[in-house]
DRENNU-853921 format. One record per residue (C-alpha): x negated, y, z negated. Coordinates in steps of 0.5 Angstrom, whole numbers, plus 500, padded with zeros to 3 digits. Layout:
! DRENNU-853921
SITE    x    y    z
SITE    X    Y    Z
...
! end
This chain:
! DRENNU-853921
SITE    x    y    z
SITE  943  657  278
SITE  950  660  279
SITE  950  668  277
SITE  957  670  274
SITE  962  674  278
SITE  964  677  272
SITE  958  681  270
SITE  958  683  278
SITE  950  679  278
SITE  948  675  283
SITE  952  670  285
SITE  947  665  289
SITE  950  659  294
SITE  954  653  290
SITE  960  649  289
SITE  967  654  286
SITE  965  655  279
SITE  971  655  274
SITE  970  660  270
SITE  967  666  276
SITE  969  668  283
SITE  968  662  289
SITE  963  666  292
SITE  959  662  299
SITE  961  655  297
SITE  955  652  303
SITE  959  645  302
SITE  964  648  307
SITE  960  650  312
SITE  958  646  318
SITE  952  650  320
SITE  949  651  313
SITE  941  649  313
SITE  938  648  306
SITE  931  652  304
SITE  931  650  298
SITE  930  655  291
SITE  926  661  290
SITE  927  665  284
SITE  930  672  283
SITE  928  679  282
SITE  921  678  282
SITE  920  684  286
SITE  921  688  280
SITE  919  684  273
SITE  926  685  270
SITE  928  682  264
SITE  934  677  267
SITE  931  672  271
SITE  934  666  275
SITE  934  660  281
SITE  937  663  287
SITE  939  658  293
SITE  937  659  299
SITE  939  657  306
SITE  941  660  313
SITE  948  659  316
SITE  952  662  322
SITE  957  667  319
SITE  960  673  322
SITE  962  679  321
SITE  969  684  322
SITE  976  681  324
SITE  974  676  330
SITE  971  670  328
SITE  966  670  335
SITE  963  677  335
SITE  956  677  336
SITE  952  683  333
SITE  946  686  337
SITE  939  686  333
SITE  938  694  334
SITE  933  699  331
SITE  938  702  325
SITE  942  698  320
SITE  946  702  316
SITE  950  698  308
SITE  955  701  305
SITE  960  699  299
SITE  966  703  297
SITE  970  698  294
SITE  971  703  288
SITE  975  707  294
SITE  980  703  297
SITE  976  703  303
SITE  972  697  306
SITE  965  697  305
SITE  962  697  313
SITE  955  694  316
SITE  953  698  323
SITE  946  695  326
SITE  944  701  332
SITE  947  707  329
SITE  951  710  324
SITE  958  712  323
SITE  958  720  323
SITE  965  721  320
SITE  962  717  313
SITE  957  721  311
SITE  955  728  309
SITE  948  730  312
SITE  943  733  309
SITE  937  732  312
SITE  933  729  307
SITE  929  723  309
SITE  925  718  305
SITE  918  714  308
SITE  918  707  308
SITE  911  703  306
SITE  908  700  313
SITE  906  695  309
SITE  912  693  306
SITE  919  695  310
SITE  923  691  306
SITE  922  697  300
SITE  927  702  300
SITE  923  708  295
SITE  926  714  293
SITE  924  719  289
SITE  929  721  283
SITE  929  729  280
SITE  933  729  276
SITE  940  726  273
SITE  946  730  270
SITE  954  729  268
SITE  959  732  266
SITE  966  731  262
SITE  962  726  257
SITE  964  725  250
SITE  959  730  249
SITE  960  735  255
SITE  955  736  260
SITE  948  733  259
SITE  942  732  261
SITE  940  725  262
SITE  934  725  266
SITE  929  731  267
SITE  922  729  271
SITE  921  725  277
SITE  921  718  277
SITE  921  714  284
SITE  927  708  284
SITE  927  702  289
SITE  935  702  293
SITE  937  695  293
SITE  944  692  293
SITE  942  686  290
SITE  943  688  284
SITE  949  690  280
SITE  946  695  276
SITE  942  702  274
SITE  935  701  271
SITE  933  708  268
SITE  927  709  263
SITE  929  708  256
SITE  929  716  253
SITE  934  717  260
SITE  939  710  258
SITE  939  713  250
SITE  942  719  253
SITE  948  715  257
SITE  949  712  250
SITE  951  719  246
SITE  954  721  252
SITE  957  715  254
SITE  958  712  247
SITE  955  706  249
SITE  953  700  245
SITE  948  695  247
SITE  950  687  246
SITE  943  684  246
SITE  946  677  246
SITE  950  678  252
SITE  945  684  255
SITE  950  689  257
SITE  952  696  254
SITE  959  695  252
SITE  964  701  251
SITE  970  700  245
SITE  977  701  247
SITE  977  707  244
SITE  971  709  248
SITE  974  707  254
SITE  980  710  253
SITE  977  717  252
SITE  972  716  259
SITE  978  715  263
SITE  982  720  260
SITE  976  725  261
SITE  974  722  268
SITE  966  724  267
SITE  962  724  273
SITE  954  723  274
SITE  950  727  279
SITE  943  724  281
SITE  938  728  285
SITE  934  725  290
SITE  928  728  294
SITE  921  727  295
SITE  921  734  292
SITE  925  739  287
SITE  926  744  293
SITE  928  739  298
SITE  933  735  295
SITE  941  731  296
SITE  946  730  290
SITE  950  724  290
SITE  956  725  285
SITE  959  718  282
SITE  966  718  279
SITE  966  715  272
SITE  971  710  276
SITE  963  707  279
SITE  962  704  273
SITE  968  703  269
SITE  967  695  269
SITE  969  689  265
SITE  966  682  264
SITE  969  675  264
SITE  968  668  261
SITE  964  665  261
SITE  960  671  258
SITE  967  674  255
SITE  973  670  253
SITE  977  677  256
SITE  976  682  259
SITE  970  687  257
SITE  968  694  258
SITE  961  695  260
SITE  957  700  263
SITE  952  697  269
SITE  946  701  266
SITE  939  698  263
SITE  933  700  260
SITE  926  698  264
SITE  921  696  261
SITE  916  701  265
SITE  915  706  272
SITE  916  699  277
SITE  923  697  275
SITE  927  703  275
SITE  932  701  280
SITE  938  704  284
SITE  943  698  286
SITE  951  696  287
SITE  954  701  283
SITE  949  707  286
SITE  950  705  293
SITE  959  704  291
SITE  958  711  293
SITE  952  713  297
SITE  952  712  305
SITE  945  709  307
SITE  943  709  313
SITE  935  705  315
SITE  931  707  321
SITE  925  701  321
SITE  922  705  328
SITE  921  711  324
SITE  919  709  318
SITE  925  713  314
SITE  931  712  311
SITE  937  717  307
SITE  941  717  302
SITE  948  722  303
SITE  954  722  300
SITE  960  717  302
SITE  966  720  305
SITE  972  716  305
SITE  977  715  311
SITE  980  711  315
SITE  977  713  322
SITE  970  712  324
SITE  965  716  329
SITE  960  710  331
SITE  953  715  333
SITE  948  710  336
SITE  941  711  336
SITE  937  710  341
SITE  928  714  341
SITE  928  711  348
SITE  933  717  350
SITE  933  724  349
SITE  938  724  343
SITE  944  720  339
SITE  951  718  344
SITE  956  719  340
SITE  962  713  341
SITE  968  714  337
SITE  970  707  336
SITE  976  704  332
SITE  974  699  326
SITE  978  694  329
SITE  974  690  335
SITE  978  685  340
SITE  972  684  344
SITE  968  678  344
SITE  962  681  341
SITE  960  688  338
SITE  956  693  343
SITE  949  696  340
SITE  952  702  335
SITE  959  698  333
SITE  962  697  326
SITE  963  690  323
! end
């Protein structure tokens, strides 16, 4: 099953599909190796569900086809569509110059490292329709996931986004639609929403997102023209609350699997780069500052991709 592009969902291997974005056509490639299908989302037991198919294939990563990538320690994602700069994938450090440190780290469980937790204090914003507001007060522990689109909160804190936001939720289409109206004035306004994280209230990292991270619109086959929605869901309880695509558009993250942690820190946005690479076999970080274009055969250990 095809997930449409035009809600920003998943968009599994296949054939170009007429009505969304091409997305990984496996057809065209020559090293594509089928695994088969598995069903998505299970980790979370959301609402929307769906076949995925999976395979394994040869790709690469950055302006030169041959470049290889070294395994490394660290991996670090970042998406930054929103801000005219190209998202960027480091594995064996990170790029000093792109985010803003702060010191705070989260744990990931030994027993499964594929989870990236992080503890939510609270959610405020401001500039909404009804001006500042509180929309989530209360710790809640959130999974960080890039494979999905959208923000799942609990029901009181997606109540409070819809008198801020003016939004409404469409259950056929499941999605919170904004009129144009609704969509004229936020824009004007240009709200903002703070989400604060740490493992506790005293020790904590603000992430800002721009009304601009979540100023979207769906296409067919969902919707015959452009649509305003906002990417936010309700969860149906405490293991579904999830940070996905349109928190991380702003957030540099940045994993050490030797350590057992990860952070979270507010993206910078330029066009220069600091590779910094980790190494706990020295006796600290080397700093290479390095260009985002490579003319090298192959990545060394801490370069961008």
């Amino acid at each position: 099953e095809d997930y449409d592009i035009g809600t920003n969902d998943l968009k599994s291997p296949g054939a170009a599909n007429p009505f969304s974005a091409i997305g990984f056509q496996f057809n065209q490639s020559t090293t594509w190796s089928m695994i088969g299908n598995r069903t998505l989302q299970e980790t979370y037991q959301l609402t929307t569900v769906g076949n995925g198919l999976y395979g394994t294939d040869v790709v690469a990563l950055g302006p030169n086809p041959s470049a290889v990538l070294s395994s490394g320690r660290q991996s670090l994602v970042a998406d930054e569509e929103n801000q005219g700069v190209h998202g960027s994938l480091i594995l064996g450090g990170y790029d000093k110059s792109r985010l803003t440190d702060n010191g705070v780290t989260f744990g990931i469980p030994n027993n499964d490292p594929s989870v990236l937790s992080a503890q939510v204090q609270s959610i405020t914003a401001s500039n909404t329709l009804i001006g500042d507001a509180i929309l989530l007060s209360g710790n809640i522990t959130a999974t960080v996931d890039s494979d999905l689109p959208y923000i799942y909160l609990p029901n009181s804190a997606c109540k409070k986004f819809e008198t801020a936001f003016g939004l409404s939720w469409d259950a056929s289409r499941e999605l919170y639609l904004l009129n144009d109206t609704v969509h004229g004035k936020l824009r004007e306004s240009n709200p903002s929403i703070s989400i604060s994280l740490g493992q506790s209230a005293s020790k904590t990292v603000n992430v800002s997102l721009p009304y601009q991270a979540f100023d979207l619109q769906v296409t067919q086959p969902i919707a015959e023209n452009g649509t305003n929605y906002f990417p936010l869901r309700c969860s149906s309880n405490a293991s579904q609350y999830v940070l996905g695509r349109a928190f991380l558009q702003e957030t540099y993250l940045l994993v050490d699997y030797e350590k057992s942690n990860f952070s979270l820190s507010q993206a910078q946005f330029n066009d220069r780069s600091d590779i910094v690479t980790i190494d706990h076999s020295s006796s600290g970080p080397v700093s290479n500052t390095t260009s985002t274009a490579s003319s090298g055969a192959s990545l060394s250990r801490g370069a961008i991709a």
